[in-house]
C-alpha positions as CSV (number, residue, x, y, z in Angstrom):
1,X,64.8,128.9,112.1
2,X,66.7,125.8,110.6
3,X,65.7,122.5,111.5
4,X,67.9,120.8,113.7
5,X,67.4,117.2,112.1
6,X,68.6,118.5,108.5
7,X,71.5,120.3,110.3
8,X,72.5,117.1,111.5
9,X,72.5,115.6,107.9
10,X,74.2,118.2,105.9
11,X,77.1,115.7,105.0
12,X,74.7,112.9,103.8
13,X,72.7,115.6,102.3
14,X,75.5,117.0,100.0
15,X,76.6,113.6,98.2
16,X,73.1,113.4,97.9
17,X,72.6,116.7,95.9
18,X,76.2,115.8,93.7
19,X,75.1,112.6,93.0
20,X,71.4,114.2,92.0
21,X,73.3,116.9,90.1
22,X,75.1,113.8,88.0
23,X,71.7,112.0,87.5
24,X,69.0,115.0,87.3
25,X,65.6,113.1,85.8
26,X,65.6,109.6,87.9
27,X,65.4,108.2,91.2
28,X,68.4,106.2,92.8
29,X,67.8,103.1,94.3
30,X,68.7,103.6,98.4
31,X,69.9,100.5,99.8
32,X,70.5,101.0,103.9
33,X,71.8,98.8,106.8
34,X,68.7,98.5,109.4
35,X,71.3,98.1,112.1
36,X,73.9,100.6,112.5
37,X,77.0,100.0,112.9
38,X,77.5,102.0,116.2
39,X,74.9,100.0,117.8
40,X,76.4,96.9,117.1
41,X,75.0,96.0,113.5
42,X,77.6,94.5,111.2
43,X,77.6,96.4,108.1
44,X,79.8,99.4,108.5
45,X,77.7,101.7,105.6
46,X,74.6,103.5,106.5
47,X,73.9,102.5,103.1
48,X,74.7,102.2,99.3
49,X,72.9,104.3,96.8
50,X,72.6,102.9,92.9
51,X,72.0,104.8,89.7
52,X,71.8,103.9,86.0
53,X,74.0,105.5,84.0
54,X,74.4,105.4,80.1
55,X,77.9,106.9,79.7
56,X,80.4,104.8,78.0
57,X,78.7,101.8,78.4
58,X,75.1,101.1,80.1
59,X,76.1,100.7,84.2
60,X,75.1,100.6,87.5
61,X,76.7,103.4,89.6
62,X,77.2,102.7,93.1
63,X,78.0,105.2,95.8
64,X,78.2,104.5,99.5
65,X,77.4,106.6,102.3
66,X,79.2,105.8,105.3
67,X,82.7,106.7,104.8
68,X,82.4,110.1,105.7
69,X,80.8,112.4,108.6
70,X,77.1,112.1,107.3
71,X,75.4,113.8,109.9
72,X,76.9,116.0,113.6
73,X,80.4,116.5,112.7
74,X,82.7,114.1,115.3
75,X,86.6,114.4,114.2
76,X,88.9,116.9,115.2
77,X,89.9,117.4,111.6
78,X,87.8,120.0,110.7
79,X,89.5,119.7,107.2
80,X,88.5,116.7,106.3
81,X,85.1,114.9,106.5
82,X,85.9,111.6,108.1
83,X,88.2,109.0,106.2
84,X,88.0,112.0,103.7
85,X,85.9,109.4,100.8
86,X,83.1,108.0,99.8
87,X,83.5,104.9,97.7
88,X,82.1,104.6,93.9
89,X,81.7,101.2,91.4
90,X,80.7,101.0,88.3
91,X,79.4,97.6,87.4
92,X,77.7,96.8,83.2
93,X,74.3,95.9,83.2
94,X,73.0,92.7,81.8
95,X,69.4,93.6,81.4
96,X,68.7,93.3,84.8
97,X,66.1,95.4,85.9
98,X,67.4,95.8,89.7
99,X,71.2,96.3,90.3
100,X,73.0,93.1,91.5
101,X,73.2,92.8,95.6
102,X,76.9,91.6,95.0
103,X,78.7,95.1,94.5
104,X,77.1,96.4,98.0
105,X,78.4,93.4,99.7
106,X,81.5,94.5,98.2
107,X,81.9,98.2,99.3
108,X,80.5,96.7,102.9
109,X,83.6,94.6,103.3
110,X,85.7,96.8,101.7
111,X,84.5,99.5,104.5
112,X,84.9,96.9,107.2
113,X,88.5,96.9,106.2
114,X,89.1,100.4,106.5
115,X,86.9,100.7,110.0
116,X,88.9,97.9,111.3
117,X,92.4,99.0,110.3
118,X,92.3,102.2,110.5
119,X,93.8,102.7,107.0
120,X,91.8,104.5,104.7
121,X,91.7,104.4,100.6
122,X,93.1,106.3,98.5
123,X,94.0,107.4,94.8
124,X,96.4,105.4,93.1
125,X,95.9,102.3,95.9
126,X,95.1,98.8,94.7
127,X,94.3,95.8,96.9
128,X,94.6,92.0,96.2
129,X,90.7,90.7,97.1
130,X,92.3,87.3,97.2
131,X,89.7,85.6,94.5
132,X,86.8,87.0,92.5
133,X,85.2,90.5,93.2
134,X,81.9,88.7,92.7
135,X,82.2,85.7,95.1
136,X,81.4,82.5,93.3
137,X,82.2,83.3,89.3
138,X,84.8,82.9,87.3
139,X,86.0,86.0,86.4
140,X,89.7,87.1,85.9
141,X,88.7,90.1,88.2
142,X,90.6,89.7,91.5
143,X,91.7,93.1,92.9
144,X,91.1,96.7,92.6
145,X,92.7,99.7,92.0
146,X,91.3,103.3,93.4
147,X,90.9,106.5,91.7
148,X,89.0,110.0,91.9
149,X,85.7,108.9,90.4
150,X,85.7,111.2,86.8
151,X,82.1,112.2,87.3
152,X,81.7,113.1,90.7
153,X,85.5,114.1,91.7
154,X,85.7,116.0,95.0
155,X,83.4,117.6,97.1
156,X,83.2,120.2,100.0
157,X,80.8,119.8,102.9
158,X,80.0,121.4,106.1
159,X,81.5,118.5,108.0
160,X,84.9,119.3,105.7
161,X,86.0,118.2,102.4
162,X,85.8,114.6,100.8
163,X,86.7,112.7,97.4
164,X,84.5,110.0,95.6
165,X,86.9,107.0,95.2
166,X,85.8,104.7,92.6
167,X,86.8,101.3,92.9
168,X,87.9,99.5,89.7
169,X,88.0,95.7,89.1
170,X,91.1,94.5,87.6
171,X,92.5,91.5,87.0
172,X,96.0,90.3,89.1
173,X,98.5,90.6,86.3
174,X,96.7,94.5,85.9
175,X,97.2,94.5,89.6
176,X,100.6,93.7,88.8
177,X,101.2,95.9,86.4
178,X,100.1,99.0,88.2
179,X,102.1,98.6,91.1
180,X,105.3,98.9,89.0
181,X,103.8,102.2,87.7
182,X,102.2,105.1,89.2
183,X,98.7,103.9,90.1
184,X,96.6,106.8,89.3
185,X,98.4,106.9,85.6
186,X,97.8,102.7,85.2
187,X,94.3,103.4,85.3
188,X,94.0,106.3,83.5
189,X,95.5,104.5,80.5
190,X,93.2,101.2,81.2
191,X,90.0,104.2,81.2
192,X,91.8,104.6,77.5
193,X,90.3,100.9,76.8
194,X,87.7,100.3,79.1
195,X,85.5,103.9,79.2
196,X,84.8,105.1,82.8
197,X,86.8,101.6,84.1
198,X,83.2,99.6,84.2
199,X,83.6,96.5,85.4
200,X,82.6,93.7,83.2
201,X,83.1,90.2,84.5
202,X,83.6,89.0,81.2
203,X,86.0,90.6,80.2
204,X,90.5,89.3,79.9
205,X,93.4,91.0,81.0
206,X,94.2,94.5,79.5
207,X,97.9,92.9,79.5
208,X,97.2,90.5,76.8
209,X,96.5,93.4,74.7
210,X,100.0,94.5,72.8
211,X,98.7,98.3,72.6
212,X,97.8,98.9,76.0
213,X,101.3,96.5,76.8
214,X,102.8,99.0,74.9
215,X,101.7,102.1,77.1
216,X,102.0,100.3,80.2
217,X,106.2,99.3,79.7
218,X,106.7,103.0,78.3
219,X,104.8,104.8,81.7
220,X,107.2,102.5,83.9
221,X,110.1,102.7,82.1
222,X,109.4,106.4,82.1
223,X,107.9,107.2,85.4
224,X,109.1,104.3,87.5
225,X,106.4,102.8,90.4
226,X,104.8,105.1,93.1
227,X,105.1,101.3,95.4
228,X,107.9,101.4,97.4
229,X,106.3,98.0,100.3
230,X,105.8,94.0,99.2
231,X,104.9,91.8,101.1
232,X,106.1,88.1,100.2
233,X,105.3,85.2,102.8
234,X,107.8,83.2,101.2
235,X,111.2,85.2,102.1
236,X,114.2,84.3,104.3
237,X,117.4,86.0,104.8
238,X,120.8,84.6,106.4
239,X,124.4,84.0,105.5
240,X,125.4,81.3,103.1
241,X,127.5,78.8,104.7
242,X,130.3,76.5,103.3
243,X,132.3,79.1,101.6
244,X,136.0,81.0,102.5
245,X,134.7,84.6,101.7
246,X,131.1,85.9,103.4
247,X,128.5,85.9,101.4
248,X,124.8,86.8,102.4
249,X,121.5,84.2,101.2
250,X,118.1,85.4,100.1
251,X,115.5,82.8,99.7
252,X,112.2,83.9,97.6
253,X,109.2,82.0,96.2
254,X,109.6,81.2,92.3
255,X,106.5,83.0,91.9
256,X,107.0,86.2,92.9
257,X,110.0,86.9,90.6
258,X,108.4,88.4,87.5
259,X,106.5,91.2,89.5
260,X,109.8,91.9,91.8
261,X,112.0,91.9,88.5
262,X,110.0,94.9,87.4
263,X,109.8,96.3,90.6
264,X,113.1,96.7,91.2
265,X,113.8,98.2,87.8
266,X,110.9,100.8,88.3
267,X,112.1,101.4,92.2
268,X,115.9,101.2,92.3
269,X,116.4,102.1,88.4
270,X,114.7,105.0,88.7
271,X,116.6,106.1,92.0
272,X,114.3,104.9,95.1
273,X,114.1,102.2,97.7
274,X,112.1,99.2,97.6
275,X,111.2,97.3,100.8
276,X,110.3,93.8,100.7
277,X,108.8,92.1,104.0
278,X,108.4,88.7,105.0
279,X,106.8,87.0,108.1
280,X,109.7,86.8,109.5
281,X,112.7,88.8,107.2
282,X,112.2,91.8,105.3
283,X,114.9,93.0,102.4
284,X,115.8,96.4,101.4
285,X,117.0,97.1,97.9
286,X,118.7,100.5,97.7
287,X,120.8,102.2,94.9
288,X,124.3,103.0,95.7
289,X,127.5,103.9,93.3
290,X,128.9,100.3,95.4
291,X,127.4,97.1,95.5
292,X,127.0,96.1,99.2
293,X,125.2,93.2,101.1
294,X,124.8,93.6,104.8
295,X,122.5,92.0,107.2
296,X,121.1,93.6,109.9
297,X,119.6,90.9,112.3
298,X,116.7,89.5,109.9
299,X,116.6,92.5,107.7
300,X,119.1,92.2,104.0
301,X,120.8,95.6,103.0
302,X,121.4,95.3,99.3
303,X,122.9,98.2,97.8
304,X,122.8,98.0,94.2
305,X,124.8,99.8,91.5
306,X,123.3,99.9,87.8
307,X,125.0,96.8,86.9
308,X,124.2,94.7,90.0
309,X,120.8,95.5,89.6
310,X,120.5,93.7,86.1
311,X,122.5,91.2,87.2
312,X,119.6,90.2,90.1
313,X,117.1,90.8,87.4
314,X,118.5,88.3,85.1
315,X,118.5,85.7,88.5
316,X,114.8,86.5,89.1
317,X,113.1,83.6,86.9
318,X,109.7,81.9,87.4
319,X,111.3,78.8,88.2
320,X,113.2,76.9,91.2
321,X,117.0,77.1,91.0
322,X,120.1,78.9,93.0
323,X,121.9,81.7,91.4
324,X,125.0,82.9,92.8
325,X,125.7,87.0,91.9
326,X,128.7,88.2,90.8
327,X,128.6,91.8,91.3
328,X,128.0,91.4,94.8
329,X,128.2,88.6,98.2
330,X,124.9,87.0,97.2
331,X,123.2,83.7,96.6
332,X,119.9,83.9,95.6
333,X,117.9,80.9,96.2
334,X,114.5,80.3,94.5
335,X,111.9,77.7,95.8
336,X,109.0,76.2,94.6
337,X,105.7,78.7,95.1
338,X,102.7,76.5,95.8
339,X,99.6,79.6,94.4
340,X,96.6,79.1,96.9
341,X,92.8,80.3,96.3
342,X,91.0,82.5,99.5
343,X,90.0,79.1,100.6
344,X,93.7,77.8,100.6
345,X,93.3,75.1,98.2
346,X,96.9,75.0,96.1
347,X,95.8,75.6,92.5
348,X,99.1,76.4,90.7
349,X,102.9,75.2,91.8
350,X,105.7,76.9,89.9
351,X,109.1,75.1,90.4
């Protein structure tokens, strides 16, 4: 006769057997939330485990449990096993002799995110942490990108089938950089220089090395970007007045031109929308065989052939100015971006 308190942790049970699998001759380190969350406790996770591991590089492997059904099965998706992942992080070790705390912290945010939204991770995803991964350092690590952990891949339950998301640190031009490619190929080429994507909180920007630079332009000049939303606060749309023939106005920050440049060349080069929002506007570049510029209440239809697509390209510089388009009714004005930390102090103006 099977006992009814294992049956009700067969989903907790079977990352615990992969993860054993993985790491056969120690003992992980079982860190748990003594609230629950369903009982009002404010950590989402039931808990993060944490390995040592000596591929690649010596690191600590964390894997949460929380993400999925652990125990009586609850969805209706008997598919999938909850939000369908459990999150992984790979972190270098210093010499410590007990994992740092900050990593759980970490995946316990990241998780009240997703339990508070409603919008679950997934492969090829990134996310702007709005300041350093590790809260008061100065590392260049600011965001993360997602991926199918390499070790511990995808799993089947009883509670339905799940995928061990590792969550990589990356710096924001990386951040950058991968959302004018496809995401899940961005990191496998940064796994190319950084073995099993540990985080090290030393470490620069993989774009300031001309190799991987290299790979990176040829994947997105190749494959174009799997990122078809932005968001940009500063963003207005209208119509330009003063002038005989109509003409419509975009107004974007200086500081978001490089990424959008390379954006629209990935997007609309390559034959795909890209929709930019605002607070208050929103812009959709499209390609078309005719240039076009129509404005739909607050929402800017530009329709862009090959050659008014370079032509806004060659208009989108890092610095404050008006450009008005020839290959189609637009002024684009630039304004000066003031660059804010998560605590809102301005520590960069480009103008």
């Amino acid at each position: 006769m099977c006992d009814e308190t294992e049956l009700k942790q067969e989903g907790f049970d079977a990352i615990a057997h992969a993860v054993r699998r993985l790491y056969p001759n120690q003992d992980g380190r079982y860190y748990g939330t003594l609230l629950p969350y369903s009982l009002g406790g404010g950590d989402p996770l039931d808990g993060v485990e944490v390995w040592e591991s000596e591929r690649g590089l010596p690191h600590w492997h964390y894997i949460t449990y929380g993400f999925t059904e652990l125990y009586e099965k609850e969805s209706d998706d008997a598919e999938v096993s909850g939000y369908g992942f459990e999150l992984t992080f790979r972190l270098k070790r210093e010499g410590e002799e007990e994992p740092p705390a900050w990593p759980i912290n970490l995946l316990q945010n990241l998780a009240r995110y997703v339990f508070s939204s409603g919008h679950p991770f997934g492969s090829g995803h990134h996310m702007s942490c709005n300041g350093p991964i590790a809260l008061e350092t100065d590392t260049q690590l600011t965001a993360l990108g997602f991926r199918v952990d390499p070790e511990l891949g995808e799993l089947d339950t009883s509670n339905g089938r799940m995928t061990f998301l590792q969550a990589v640190g990356i710096t924001q031009d990386e951040m950058d950089a991968m959302m004018c490619w496809k995401g899940e190929k961005f990191l496998a080429a940064l796994e190319q220089q950084l073995p099993l994507c540990v985080a090290d909180l030393s470490r620069g920007s993989q774009m300031n090395n001309p190799d991987f630079e290299r790979i990176w332009r040829a994947g997105m000049e190749r494959d174009g970007s799997s990122t078809g939303f932005l968001y940009m606060d500063a963003l207005e749309t209208g119509m330009e007045e003063g002038r005989a023939e109509s003409r419509s106005l975009l107004r974007l920050g200086a500081g978001h031109t490089h990424i959008l440049a390379h954006m629209l060349r990935a997007r609309v080069g390559k034959g795909q929308e890209l929709y930019v929002q605002g607070e208050e506007a929103a812009v959709q570049f499209q390609p078309g065989l005719q240039t076009a510029a129509v404005l739909e209440g607050k929402v800017l239809v530009l329709t862009l052939t090959e050659k008014g697509l370079e032509e806004l390209c060659a208009c989108l510089k890092p610095q404050a100015g008006t450009c008005v388009l020839t290959s189609l009714p637009l002024t684009l004005n630039l304004v000066p971006t003031r660059i804010k930390d998560r605590d809102g102090n301005v520590v960069q103006v480009i103008e």
